[in-house]
C-alpha positions in Angstrom: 56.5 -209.2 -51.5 54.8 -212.5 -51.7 54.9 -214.3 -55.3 51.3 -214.1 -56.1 49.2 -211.2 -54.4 45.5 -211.7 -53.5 43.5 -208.8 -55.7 41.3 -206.6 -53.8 38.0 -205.1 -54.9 38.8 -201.5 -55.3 36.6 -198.7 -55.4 37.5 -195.1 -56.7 36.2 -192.0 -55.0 36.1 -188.4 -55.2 37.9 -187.1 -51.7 35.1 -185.9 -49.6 35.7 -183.5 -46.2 34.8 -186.2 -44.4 37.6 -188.3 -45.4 40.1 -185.6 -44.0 41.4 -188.2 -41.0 41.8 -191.0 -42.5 43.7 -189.8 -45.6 45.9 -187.8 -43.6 46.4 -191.1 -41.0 47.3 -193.2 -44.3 49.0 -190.8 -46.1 51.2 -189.6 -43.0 52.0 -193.2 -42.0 53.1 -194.2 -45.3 55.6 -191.2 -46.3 56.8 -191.0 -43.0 57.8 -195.0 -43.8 58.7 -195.5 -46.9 59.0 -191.9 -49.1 63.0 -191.2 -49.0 63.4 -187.3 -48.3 60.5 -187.9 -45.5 62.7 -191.0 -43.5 65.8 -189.2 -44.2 64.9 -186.2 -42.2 63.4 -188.2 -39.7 59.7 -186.6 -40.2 57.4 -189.0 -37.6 53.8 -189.8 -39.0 52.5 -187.8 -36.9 54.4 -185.2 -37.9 53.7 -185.8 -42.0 49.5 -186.2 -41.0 50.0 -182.9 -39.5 51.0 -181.7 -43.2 48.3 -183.8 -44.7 45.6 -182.0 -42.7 46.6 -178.6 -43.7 46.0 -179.6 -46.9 42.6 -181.4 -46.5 40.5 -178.4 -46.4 41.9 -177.1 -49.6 41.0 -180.8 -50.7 37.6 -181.0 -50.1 36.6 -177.7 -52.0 38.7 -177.9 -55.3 37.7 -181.9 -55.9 40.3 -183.1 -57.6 41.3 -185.6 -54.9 40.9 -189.3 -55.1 40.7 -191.8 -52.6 40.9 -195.6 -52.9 38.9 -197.9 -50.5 38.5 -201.4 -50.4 35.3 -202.2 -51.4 33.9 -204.8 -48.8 35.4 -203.4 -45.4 35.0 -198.9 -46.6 38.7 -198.9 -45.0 41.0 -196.8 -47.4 43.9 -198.5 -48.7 45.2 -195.5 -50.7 44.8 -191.4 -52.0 46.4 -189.3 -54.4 46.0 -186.2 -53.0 45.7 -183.5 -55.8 45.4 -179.7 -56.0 45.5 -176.6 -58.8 48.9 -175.6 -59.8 48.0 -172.2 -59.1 46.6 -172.4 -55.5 47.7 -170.9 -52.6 49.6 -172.2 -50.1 47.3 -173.1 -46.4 47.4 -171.6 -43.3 49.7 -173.4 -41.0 52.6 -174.1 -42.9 54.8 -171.9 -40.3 53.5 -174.2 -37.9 55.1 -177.6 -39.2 58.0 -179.2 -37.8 61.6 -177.7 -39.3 62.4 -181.2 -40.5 60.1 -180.3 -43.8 62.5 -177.3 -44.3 65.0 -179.0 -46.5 62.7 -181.1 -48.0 60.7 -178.3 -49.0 63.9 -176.9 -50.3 64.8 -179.4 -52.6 61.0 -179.8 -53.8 60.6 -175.9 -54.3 64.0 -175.4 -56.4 62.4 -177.8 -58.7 59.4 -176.0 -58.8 60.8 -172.2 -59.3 63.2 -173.9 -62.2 59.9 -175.5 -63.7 58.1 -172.2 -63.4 60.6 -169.8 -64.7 58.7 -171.2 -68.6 55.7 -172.2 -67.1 52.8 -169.8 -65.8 49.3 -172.0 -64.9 46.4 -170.1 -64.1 44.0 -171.0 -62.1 42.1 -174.2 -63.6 44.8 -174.8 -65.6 47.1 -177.5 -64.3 47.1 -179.7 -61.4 49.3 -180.4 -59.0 49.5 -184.7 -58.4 51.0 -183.5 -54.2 51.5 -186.6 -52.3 50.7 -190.5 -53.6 50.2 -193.3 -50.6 49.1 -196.8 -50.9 48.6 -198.6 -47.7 51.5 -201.2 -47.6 49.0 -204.2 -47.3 47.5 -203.5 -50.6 50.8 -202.7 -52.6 51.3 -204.8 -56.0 47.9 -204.4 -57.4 48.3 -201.2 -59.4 46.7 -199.2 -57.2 48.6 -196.0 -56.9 48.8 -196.1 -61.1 44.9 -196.7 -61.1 44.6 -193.8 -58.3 47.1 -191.0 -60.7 44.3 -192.5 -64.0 41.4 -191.3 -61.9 42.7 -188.1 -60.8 43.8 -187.0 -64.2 40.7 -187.8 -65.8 38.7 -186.0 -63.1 40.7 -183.0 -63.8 40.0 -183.5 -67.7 36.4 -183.6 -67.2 36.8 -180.2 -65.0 38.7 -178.6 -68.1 42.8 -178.9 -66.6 45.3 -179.2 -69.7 48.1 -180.2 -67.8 49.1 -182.3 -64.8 52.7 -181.8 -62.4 53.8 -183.2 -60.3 57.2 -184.2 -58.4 58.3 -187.6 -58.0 60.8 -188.8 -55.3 61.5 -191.7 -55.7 61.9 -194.8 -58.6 58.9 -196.2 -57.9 56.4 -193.2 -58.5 58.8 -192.0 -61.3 58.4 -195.6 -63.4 54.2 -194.9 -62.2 54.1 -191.3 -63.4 56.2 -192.6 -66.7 53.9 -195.6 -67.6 51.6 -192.3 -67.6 52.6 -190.4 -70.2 55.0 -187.7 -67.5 58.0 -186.3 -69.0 60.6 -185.1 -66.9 61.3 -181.3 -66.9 63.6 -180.5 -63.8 65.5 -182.9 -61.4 68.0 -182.5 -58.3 70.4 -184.7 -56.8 69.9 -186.4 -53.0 73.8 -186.9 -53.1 74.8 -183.6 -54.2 71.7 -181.2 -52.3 72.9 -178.5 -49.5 70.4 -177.4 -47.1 72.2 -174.7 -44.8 75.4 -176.0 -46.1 75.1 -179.6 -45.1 74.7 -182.2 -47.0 71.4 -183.6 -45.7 69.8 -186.5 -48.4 73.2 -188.4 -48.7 71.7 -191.7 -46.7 69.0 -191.9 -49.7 71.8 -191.3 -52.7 71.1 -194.6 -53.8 67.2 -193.2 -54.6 68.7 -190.8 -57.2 67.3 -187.6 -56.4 63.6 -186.1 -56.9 62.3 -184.9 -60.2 59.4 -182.6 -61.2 57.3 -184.5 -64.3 54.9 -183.4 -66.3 52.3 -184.0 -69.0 49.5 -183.0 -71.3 45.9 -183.8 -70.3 44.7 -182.4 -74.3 44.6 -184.7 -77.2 47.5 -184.4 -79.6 49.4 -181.8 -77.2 
């Protein structure tokens, strides 16, 4: 990363449906790049925007999805895609590639160990999914600015408590400079998927760990 990085004017936005291919383009290009459990099980980004657009639906009716664009050009250099804790999972998901399956492993032993003391209702808690920031943009806070504005736009729609599972250093220090606590964690080293030891060429990124905070003064 250069020494000194040219800011950007940024603008905020609630996700709109419209949106749907170009968030799924960024978001798939990015995790397919640069998230660790997605490059270690050799997920394409065509295969990850597949993913994204399953979700984008969902998306566009809960609003509690923010995108980032660049202000002069409209392109968007980033989205935090977000949904309730207690929604169901979209159509399609048999559908996806079997390179998600031990990745959706890992991520859902976190979450049944994180739900065995908690129980959110609908409008409850929200679930901060998948975090992407275009690689041309990175260094100018952006993904941190992009978690603020989705957890305030859940305040304002009455959510008490944001989740969400972070893979890698990066978003963990992001989510920590945020108030998340962590709550449940698994090892990339140590995880079996079918008995193999699938994450081991990303030990060195730890392993993934579900965080979580209050969104209520004083909790």
């Amino acid at each position: 990363m250069p020494a000194s990085v040219e800011r950007q004017p940024i603008e905020y936005h609630l996700y709109k449906a419209s949106d749907g291919e170009e968030m799924a383009r960024l978001l798939g290009d990015v995790f397919a790049r640069h998230d660790p459990p997605a490059y270690a099980a050799g997920l394409t980004p065509a295969e990850f925007e597949t993913f994204v657009s399953l979700l984008c639906p969902k998306a566009a009716v809960e609003g509690l999805t923010i995108v980032a664009r660049h202000a002069d050009t409209g392109a968007m250099i980033g989205a935090m895609l977000t949904e309730d804790s207690a929604s169901d999972t979209p159509n399609g998901m048999e559908c996806l590639s079997p390179k998600f399956d031990p990745i959706f492993d890992i991520l859902g032993q976190l979450d049944a160990e994180y739900r065995e003391t908690h129980h959110p209702g609908p409008g409850e808690s929200i679930h901060l999914l998948l975090l992407g920031v275009a690689e041309s943009t990175l260094g100018q806070g952006i993904a941190q600015q992009l978690v603020a504005a989705a957890i305030e736009n859940a305040v304002g729609k009455g959510y008490r408590r944001a989740v969400t599972e972070a893979t890698n250093p990066t978003s963990q220090h992001i989510f920590r400079k945020l108030g998340f606590s962590e709550r449940a964690h698994r090892s990339y080293r140590d995880h079996r998927f079918s008995g193999q030891l699938v994450f081991t060429s990303i030990a060195e990124h730890g392993g993934p760990i579900l965080m979580d905070r209050s969104l209520t003064q004083g909790a």
